[in-house]
N, C-alpha and C positions, 0 to 999 in steps of 0.2 A: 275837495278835501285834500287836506297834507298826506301824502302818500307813505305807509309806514314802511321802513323800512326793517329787514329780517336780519339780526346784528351776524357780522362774520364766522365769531365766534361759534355759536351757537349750527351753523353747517358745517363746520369743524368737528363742533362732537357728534352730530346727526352722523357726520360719514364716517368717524372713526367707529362710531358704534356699529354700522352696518359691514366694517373691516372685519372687527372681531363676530361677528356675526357669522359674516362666510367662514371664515377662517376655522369656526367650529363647526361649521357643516362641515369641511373636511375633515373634521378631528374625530368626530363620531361614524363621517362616512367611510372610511376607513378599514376600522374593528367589524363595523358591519360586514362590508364586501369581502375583508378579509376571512373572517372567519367563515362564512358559507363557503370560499374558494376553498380554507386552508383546510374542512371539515370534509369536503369532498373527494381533496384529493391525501386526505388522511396522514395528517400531519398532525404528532400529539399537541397533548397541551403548554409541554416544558418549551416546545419550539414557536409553539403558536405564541409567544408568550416572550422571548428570544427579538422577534420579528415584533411584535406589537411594540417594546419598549425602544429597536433602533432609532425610532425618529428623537426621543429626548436626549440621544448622545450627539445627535449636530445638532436636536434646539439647547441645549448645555452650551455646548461651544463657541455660540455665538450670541450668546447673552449681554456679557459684556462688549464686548467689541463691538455689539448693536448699539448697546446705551454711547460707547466712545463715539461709532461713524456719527450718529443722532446729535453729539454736542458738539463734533466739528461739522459737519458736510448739513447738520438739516435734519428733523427729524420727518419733515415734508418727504423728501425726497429719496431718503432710505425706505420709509414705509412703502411707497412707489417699488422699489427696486424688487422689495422683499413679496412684494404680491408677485409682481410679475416672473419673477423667478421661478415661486413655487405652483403657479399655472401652469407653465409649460412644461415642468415634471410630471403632474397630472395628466395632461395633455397625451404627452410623449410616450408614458413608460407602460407597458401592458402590465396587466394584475396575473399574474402567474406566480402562485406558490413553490412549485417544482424549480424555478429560478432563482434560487436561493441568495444569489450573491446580486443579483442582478437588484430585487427585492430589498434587500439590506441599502446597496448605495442610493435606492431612488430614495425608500424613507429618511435615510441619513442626511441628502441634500433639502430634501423639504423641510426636516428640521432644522438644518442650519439659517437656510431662508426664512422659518418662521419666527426663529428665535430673534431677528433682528425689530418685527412686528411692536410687541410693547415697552421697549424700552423706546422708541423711536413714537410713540403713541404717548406715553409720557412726555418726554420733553414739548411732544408738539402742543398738549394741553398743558403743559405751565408755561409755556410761551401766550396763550391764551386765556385760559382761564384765570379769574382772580379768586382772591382766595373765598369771601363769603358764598362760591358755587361750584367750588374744588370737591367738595363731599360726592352730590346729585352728579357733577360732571362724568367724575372718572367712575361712581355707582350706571351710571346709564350706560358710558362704554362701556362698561367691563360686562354689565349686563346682555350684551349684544352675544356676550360667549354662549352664556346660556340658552338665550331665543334659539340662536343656532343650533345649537346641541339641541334642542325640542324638537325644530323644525329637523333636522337631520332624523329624526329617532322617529319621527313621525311619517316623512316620505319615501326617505332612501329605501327603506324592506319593502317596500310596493314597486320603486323602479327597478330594485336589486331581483325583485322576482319575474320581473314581466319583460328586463331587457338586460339581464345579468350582471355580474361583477365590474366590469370594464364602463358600463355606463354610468356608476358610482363617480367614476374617476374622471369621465368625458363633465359629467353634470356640476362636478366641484373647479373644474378647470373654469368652465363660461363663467359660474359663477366670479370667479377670481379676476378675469378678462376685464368683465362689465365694472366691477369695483372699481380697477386700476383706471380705468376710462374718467368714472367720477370724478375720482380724485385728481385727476390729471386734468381735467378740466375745469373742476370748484375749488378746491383746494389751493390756499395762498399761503406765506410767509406773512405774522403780523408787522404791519407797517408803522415803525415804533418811529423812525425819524421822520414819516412822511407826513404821518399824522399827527397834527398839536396837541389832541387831546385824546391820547391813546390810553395813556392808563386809566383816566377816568373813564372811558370807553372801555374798558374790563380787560383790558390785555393783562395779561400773568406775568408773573414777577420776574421771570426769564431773560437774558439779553439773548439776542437772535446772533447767531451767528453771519459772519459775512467773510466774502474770499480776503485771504492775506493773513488768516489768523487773528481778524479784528472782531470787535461786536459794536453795534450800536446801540444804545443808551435806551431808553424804553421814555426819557423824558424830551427824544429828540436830539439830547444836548452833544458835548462830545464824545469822540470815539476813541473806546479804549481796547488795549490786547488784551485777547483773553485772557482769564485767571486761571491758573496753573491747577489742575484739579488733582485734591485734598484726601488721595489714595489709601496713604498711611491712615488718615486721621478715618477714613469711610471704614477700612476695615476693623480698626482696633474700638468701632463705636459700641457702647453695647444696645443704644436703641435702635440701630442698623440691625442688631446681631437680632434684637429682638422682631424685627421687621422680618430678619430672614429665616427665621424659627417656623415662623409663622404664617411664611410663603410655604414652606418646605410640607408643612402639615398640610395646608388646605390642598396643596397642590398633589399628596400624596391620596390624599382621600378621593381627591375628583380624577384624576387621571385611575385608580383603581376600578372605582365604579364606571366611569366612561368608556373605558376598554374592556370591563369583566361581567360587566350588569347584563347586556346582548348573552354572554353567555350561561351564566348566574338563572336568567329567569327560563332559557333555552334548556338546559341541563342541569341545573341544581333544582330548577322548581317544574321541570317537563313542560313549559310552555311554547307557544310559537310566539313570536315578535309581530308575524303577520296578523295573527287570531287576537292578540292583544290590546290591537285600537290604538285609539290617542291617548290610553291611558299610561304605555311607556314613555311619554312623552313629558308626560306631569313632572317628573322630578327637576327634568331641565327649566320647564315652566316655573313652575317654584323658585328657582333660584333667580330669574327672571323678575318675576315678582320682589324677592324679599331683597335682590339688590338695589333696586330701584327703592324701597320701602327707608332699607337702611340709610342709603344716599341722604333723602328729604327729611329724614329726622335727626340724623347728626347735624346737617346745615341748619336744620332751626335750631338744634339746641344749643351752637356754636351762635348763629345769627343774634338768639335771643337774650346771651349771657345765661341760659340756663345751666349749664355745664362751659368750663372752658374747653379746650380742642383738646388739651389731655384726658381729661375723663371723660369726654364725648368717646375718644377712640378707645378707649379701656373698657368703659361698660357697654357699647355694640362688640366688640372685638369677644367679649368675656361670655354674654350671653350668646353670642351665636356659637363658639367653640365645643359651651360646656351640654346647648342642648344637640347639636349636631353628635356630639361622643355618644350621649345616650343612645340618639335612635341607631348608630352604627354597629353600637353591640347588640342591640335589638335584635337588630335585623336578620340575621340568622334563625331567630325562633320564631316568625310568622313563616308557614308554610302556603300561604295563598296568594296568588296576586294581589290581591286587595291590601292584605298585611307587606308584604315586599316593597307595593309601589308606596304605601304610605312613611314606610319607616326611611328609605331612598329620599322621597320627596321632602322631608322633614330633615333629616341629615344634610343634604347637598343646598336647599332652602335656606337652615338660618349656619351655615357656612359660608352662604353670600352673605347676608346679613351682617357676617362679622368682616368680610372685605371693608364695609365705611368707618373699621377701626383699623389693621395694619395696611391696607392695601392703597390709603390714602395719603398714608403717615409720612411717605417718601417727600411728598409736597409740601409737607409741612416742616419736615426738620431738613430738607434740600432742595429748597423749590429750583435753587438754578442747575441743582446736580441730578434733578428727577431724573431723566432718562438713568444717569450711572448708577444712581442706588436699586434702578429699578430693575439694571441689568444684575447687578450683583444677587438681589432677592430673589430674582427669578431664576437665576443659576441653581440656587438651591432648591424651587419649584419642580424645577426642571431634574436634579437627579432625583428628587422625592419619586416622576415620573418613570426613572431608569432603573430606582430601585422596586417599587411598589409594583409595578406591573409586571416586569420577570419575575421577582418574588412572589407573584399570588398565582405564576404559574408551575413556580416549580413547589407550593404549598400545594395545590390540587394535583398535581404529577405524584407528589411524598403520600400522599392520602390514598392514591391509586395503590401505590404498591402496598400502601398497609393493608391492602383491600377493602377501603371506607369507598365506600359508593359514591361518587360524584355529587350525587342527587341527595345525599345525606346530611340534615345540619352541620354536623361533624366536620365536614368536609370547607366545610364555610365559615367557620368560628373564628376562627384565627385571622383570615383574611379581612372580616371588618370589625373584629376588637382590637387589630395594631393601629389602624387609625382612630380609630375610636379611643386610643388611652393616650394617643399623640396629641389629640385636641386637647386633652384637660390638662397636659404637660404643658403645651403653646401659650396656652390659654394666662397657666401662672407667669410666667417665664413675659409676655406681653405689660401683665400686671404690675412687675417688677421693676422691668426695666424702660417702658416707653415713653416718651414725652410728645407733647404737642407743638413745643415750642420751635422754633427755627435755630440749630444749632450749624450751621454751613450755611456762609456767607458769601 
C-alpha cells in the first residue's frame, strides 16, 4: 500500500495548538499560586490585583513589535524565542509575595515574552494555511488556550496543595521546555520555492520571509523585496478598529474571569477550589468546546456558499457576544456552584464561539499583514487585561470600605455587568463595520 502521508501543515497547527495550550496553564497557574501565597502572607486585594495585571503591561508592549520581528525575522522562530524566554523566568524566579519589586519585573518580562507568542502564531498559519481551513485552523489553535486554562484549573490546586506555590512555577517551566523542544525539532518554514506545487498543497497566502530583506514567491517564481507594510492605512481602518473593539471586549472578559473566578468562587461564594472537582474546570472546557464548534461551521458555511466570509463572521461574532453579555450579568445572582459554574461556562463558551467571527477576520482582510494586525488587536486585548483586572480589584477593595461584604452579590455586580454591556457594545460596533473581504494587498 502507498504510504500516506500527514500533510506539514497540519503539525504546524497540532503544535501551535499545544503552544497556546501551555502557555495558558501558566496564565491560570499563576492567579492560582498567586493568590494562596499573596492570601497568606496578607496582602489585600487592591494590591493582589496591582500584581495580578503587571504581566499585560510587558504583554501590551510587545504586541506589535511581535507581529513586526514575526514578518521580518520568521514567525517560526520568534515563537521559539518567546517560549524559551518565558521558561526560564519561571524556572529562575521564586514566588514570594513580600518581594514586591522582584514579583513585578519577573511578571513584566513574561509578558513581554508572551506577547511576542500570537502575533508570531499568526503569521506562521497564514504562511500555511489556506483560506477554505483558515476558520477550524486558528478555532483549534486558539482553542488550545482554553484546554489549558481547564487543564490548569483542574491540576495545579492539587499540586499547589501537596507541594506548594513554587512547584506551580517549576511545573509551568518543563512544561514550556518540552514544547520549545517540539518545535525545534518538527517545526519548518513552508517551502514555497522548493516546492512546485505548494499552493495547491494548501500553503497560505503569505510570502515567507528570507535574509536580505527579500521574500520568496509562494508560486516558486521570482524574488521580490518586501512590501513596505501599510501602517497608516492598518490604523485609520475601521474594520481593523472593529477587529480591535472586539479583541479588547473578549479579552477584557476572560482575563477578568481567569484571574478573579479562583477568587470569586473562593470568597464571594465561600467555596474551596480543592472541594470543587472538575467542575471549575468546565468553563474553560466549554470554550474549548464551542471554539472548535465555531471554527467547523463558519468553514462550512464559507466552504458551502451558505453565507459569504462577511456574514459568516458577523452572525458567529454576534451570537456569541450578545449571549456571553447575558450570562455575565447573570452571573452574580446564582449563589451556588452549580449556578456560578453554569453562567461562567456559558459566557466564556459562546465568547469562543464568536472568535470564528473577529479573531479570524485578520486573515481575511491581511492575510500577508496577519501577524501585524494581529499584534495591533492584541494590544488592545491586552490593556482590556491591564485595565479589567486592577480595576475588579480596586471595585472589591471600594466594596470593602463601603462595608459590603465581599461574599455579597453586591460586591460582584459591577464586575461582570462592565463586560457584560462591552459585548453587546462590540458586538454592534463588529456589525457595523466588518468586512470579509481582503482589503491589504
Amino acid at each position: 500500500m502507498k504510504k500516506i502521508k500527514f500533510p506539514k501543515r497540519y503539525v504546524i497547527v497540532i503544535l501551535t495548538f499545544i503552544s497556546t495550550c501551555v502557555c495558558y496553564v501558566e496564565r491560570v497557574g499563576f492567579p492560582i499560586a498567586y493568590t494562596v501565597a499573596a492570601d497568606a502572607a496578607g496582602v489585600n486585594q487592591s494590591s493582589k490585583g496591582t500584581i495580578l495585571s503587571t504581566f499585560y503591561y510587558g504583554y501590551a508592549c510587545s504586541q506589535v513589535p511581535g507581529g513586526w520581528a514575526a514578518q521580518r525575522m520568521g514567525g517560526r522562530r520568534v515563537l521559539l524565542l518567546s517560549f524559551v524566554l518565558w521558561s526560564l523566568i519561571c524556572a529562575l524566579v521564586p514566588l514570594d509575595p513580600n518581594r514586591v519589586y522582584l514579583m513585578v519585573l519577573a511578571r513584566l518580562l513574561v509578558g513581554v515574552a508572551q506577547g511576542f507568542i500570537f502575533p508570531s502564531i499568526h503569521t506562521v498559519l497564514a504562511q500555511w494555511v489556506p483560506a477554505n481551513e483558515r476558520s477550524r485552523s486558528v478555532s483549534l489553535t486558539t482553542s488550545g488556550m482554553y484546554l489549558g486554562a481547564a487543564a490548569g484549573m483542574l491540576v495545579l490546586p492539587s499540586l499547589l496543595k501537596f507541594n506548594g506555590p513554587q512547584s506551580v512555577f517549576l511545573a509551568e517551566a518543563v512544561l514550556g521546555a518540552f514544547w520549545s523542544l517540539l518545535w525545534f525539532k518538527y517545526s519548518s518554514d513552508p517551502p514555497f520555492s522548493d516546492h512546485p506545487k505548494a499552493t495547491t498543497a494548501g500553503f497560505g497566502e503569505s510570502l515567507l520571509p528570507i535574509k536580505g530583506g527579500k521574500l520568496k514567491a509562494e508560486n516558486g517564481g521570482s524574488v521580490v523585496r518586501a512590501a513596505k507594510i501599510p501602517w497608516k492605512r492598518i490604523f485609520f481602518s475601521l474594520p481593523v478598529w472593529a477587529i480591535v473593539v472586539n479583541n479588547f471586549t473578549f479579552h477584557y472578559a476572560l482575563y477578568v474571569l481567569m484571574n478573579w473566578l479562583p477568587t470569586y468562587f473562593e470568597q464571594g461564594l465561600q467555596l474551596s477550589l480543592q472541594e470543587m472537582g472538575s467542575s471549575k474546570m468546565l468553563p474553560y472546557l466549554n470554550m474549548f468546546i464551542f471554539s472548535n464548534i465555531g471554527g467547523v461551521v463558519a468553514d462550512h458555511l464559507i466552504t458551502t456558499r451558505t453565507l459569504s466570509v462577511t456574514r459568516t463572521r458577523k452572525v458567529l461574532n454576534t451570537i456569541g457576544f450578545m449571549v456571553a453579555s447575558l450570562a455575565l450579568i447573570a452571573l452574580p445572582i446564582f449563589r451556588t456552584s452549580g449556578g456560578a459554574v453554569f453562567c461562567s461556562s456559558v459566557a466564556l463558551g459562546f465568547l469562543a464561539l464568536g472568535r470564528a467571527g473577529f479573531a479570524v477576520n485578520h486573515m481575511d482582510i491581511a492575510p500577508r499583514y496577519a501577524g501585524i494586525v494581529m499584534g495591533v488587536s492584541n494590544t488592545a486585548g491586552t490593556l482590556a487585561g491591564i485595565v479589567g483586572v486592577d480595576l475588579t480589584g480596586q471595585l472589591l477593595e471600594a466594596a470593602k470600605t463601603a462595608n459590603m461584604d465581599v461574599s455579597s452579590p453586591e460586591s460582584w455586580r459591577s464586575v461582570f455587568s462592565i463586560p457584560g454591556y462591552l459585548c453587546i457594545f462590540s458586538s454592534l460596533v463588529f456589525l457595523l463595520f466588518s468586512t470579509g473581504e481582503k482589503i491589504f494587498d
